[in-house]
N, C-alpha and C positions, 0 to 999 in steps of 0.2 A: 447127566442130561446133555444131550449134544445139542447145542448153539448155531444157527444158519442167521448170519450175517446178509444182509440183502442192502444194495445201495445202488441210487441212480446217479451214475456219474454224470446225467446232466442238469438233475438237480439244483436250483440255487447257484447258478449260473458255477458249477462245477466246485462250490465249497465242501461236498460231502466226500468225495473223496480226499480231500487235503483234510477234512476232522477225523476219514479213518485211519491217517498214515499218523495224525498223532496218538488217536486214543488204542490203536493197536497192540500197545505192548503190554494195556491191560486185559488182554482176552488171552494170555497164555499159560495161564494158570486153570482152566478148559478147554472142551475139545467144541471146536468149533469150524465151520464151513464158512466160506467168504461167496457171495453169489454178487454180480454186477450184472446189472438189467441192462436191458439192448430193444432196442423197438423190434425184432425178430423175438425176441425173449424178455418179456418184460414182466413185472415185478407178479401182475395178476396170474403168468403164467408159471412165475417160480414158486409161488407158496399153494398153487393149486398140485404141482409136482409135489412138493414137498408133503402136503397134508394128505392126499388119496388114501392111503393106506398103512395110516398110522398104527401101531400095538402100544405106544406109549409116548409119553409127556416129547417135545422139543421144546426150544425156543428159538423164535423168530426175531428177530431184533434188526428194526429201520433202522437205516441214517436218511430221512428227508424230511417231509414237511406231510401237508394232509392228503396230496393228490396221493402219493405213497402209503399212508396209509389206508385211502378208498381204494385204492390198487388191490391191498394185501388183503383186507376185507373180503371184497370181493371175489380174489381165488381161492379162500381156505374154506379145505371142505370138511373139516373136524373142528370143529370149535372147544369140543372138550378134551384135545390134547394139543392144540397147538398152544403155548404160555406166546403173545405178542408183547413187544417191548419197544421205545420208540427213542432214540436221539435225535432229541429235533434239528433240523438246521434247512428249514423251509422259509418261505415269505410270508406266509400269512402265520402258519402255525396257531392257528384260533383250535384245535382239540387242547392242546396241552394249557393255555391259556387259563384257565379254571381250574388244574389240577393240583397247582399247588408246589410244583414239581421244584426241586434243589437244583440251583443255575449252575451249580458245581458238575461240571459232566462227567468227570471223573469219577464222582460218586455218583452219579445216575447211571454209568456201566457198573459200578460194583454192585447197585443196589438188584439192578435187573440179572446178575452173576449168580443171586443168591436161588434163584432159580422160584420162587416164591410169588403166589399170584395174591398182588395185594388189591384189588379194584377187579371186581365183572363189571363190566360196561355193556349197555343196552347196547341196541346195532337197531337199526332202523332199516326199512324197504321202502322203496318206490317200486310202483308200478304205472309206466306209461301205458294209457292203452292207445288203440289209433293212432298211433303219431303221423301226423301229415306232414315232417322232414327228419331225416335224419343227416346227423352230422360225424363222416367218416374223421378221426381222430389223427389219423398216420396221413393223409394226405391234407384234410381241413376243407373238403370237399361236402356241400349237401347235396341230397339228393332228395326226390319224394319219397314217404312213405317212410318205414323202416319196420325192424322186428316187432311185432303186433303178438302180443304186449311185451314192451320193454322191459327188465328189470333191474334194478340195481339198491344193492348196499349201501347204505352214509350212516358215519360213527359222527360229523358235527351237525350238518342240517342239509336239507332238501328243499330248493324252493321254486316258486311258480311266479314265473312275468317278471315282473322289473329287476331285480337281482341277478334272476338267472340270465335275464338278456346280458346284465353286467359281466357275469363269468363267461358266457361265448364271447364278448369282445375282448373282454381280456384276451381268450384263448388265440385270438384269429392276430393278438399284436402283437408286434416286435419288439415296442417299447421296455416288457414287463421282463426279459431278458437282461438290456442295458439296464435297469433301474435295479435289478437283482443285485450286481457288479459294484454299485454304489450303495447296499442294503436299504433302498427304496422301494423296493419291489409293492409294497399294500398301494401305493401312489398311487399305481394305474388304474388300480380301481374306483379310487375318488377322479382322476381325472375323466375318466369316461362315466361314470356315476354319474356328473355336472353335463357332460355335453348329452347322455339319453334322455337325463331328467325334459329336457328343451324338446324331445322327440313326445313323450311318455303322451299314451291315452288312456285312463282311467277308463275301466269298464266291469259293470259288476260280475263276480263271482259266486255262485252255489256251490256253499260250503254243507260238508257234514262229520260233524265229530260225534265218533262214536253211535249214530244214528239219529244226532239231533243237525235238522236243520235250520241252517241261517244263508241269507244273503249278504255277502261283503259289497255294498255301494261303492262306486267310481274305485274299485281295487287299483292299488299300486302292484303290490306283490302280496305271497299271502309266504312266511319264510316259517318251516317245521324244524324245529330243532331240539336235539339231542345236549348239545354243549351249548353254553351260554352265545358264543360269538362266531362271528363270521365274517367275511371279506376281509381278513385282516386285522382283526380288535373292535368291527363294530359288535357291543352287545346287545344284540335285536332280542333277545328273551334273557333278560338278568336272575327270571327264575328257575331254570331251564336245571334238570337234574341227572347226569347220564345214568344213575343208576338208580332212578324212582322206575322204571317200569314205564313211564309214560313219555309222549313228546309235545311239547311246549310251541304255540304257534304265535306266529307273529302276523296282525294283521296288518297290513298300511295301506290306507285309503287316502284320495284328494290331495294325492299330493303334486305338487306344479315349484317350478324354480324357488321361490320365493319361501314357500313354508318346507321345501325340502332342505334348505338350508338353514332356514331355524330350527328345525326337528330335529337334522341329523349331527348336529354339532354335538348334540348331547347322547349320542348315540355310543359315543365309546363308552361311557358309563354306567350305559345303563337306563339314565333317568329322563330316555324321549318318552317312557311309560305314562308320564303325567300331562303329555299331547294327546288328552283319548280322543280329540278330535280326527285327530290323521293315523292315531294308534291301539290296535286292540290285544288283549292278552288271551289265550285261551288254553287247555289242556287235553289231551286224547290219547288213546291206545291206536285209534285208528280214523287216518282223516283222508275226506274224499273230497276234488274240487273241479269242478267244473266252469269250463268259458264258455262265450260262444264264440270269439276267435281263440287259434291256437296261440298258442303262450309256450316259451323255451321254459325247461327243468331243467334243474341242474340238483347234483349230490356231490355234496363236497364242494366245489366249485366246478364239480366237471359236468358239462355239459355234451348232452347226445342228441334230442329231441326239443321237438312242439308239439305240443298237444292242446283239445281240449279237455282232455278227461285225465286226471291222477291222482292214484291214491299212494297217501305214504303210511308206514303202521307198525308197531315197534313187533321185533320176531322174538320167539322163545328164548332163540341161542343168546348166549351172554359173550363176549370178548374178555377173554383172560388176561388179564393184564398184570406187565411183571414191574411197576411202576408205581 
């Protein structure tokens, strides 16, 4: 089986190319392609190359973190021959989080070598409709309006208002760069996390899972997830299953400075679930939510739009995973 090697050299403030010149000289016992993304060429459009017209198995294999892997998701058009494989070496890194994965990387290229798909992975949609901004990526420019209906892939989670406003400020700062360089890189998201909390206005939400409806009062954010964690190591759904078929919602209501700082601290573990004041649990194949202001989404952390209206809803296809 032939190997395509794919890396963002600007990645994790440039460490992925310094872990491919070490783990290199275990890839030479296969035939394998080296591909390095370039904002002209960037990862969504090399595995879209790559997959179009498959006749049998490859494998894909990252060196970054999750925007890398929302990248690769998003351009591969054969899901039943392309085998994905991932070396992390991202900031957040919340997919592999949960997996259980050998810190040993050395045997995590052996083990992804063996060419073998040990894990399908759900793959999750969004679909913005109406988005009243979008936000160009390569420039970081908004504009009104954008692609009606938007849509996009997330392998960890997808989420609506408060969170996702977190990931566009991450996106628009320079901080999360230097703080990479000192492997602080999740920081930025607590430190801006604290200064919107001060901004946030709770406003309710019509929700529907699977054709039942609810209203979420004073919503914070409502966060859909695939994989246990996000922003970093917060675990906003501890139940969260990538390969039950379904996806796992996280609601958070009323929350203001004071109780987001009591909630959230317990948040990397898991256990802000027993806040059902400010915290709800719920489960769906397919969830629709609606504002009446527009509210930023984000997949993965990567964020495009606002909207009022989005639905996120787990798809047939499965992620093959050599992992």
């Amino acid at each position: 089986m032939e190997f395509h090697v794919i890396i963002n050299p600007a990645a994790a403030a440039g460490r992925t190319m310094k872990l491919w010149q070490k783990i290199k000289p275990l890839f030479d016992k296969v035939s394998y392609t080296v591909h390095v993304s370039s904002l002209s060429h960037d990862i969504r459009t090399i595995c879209k190359e790559l997959t179009s017209h498959l006749k049998e198995n490859i494998g894909i294999i990252l060196i970054g973190g999750d925007g890398s892997m929302n990248d690769a998701v998003n351009g591969i058009q054969d899901f039943k021959h392309a085998l994905v494989g991932l070396i992390p070496c991202g900031s957040g890194n919340d997919m592999v989080r949960d997996m259980n994965l050998d810190k040993d990387v050395a045997k995590l290229v052996e083990t992804m070598l063996e060419g073998r798909v040990r894990r399908k992975m759900d793959i999750g949609e969004t679909t913005i409709f109406h988005p009243s901004c979008f936000m160009d990526h390569s420039t970081k420019e908004v504009s009104d309006g954008g692609p009606d209906p938007f849509v996009q892939k997330f392998l960890v989670s997808s989420g609506f208002g408060y969170d996702a406003a977190i990931c566009q400020q991450v996106f628009l700062s320079s901080a999360k760069a230097k703080l990479n360089k000192i492997h602080l890189g999740s920081l930025i998201y607590v430190l801006i996390a604290l200064r919107l909390i001060l901004k946030q206005k709770n406003a309710p939400v019509q929700l529907e899972l699977d054709g039942r409806k609810e209203t979420v009062e004073k919503a914070t954010f409502l966060s859909v997830h695939n994989h246990c964690y996000e922003g970093g190591g917060f675990k906003f759904c501890p139940y969260a299953d990538a390969q039950d078929g379904q996806l796992d919602v996280c609601e958070a209501f009323g929350f203001h400075l004071g109780s987001f700082i009591r909630v959230f601290v317990h948040a990397y573990n898991g256990s802000q679930v027993k806040y059902t004041d400010h915290v709800g649990q719920r489960r769906a194949k397919d969830i629709r939510m609606h504002s009446d202001s527009p509210l930023w989404v984000h997949c993965d952390g990567e964020v495009y739009c606002m909207t009022c209206d989005v639905q996120m809803q787990v798809l047939k296809e499965k992620l093959q995973f050599l992992l």
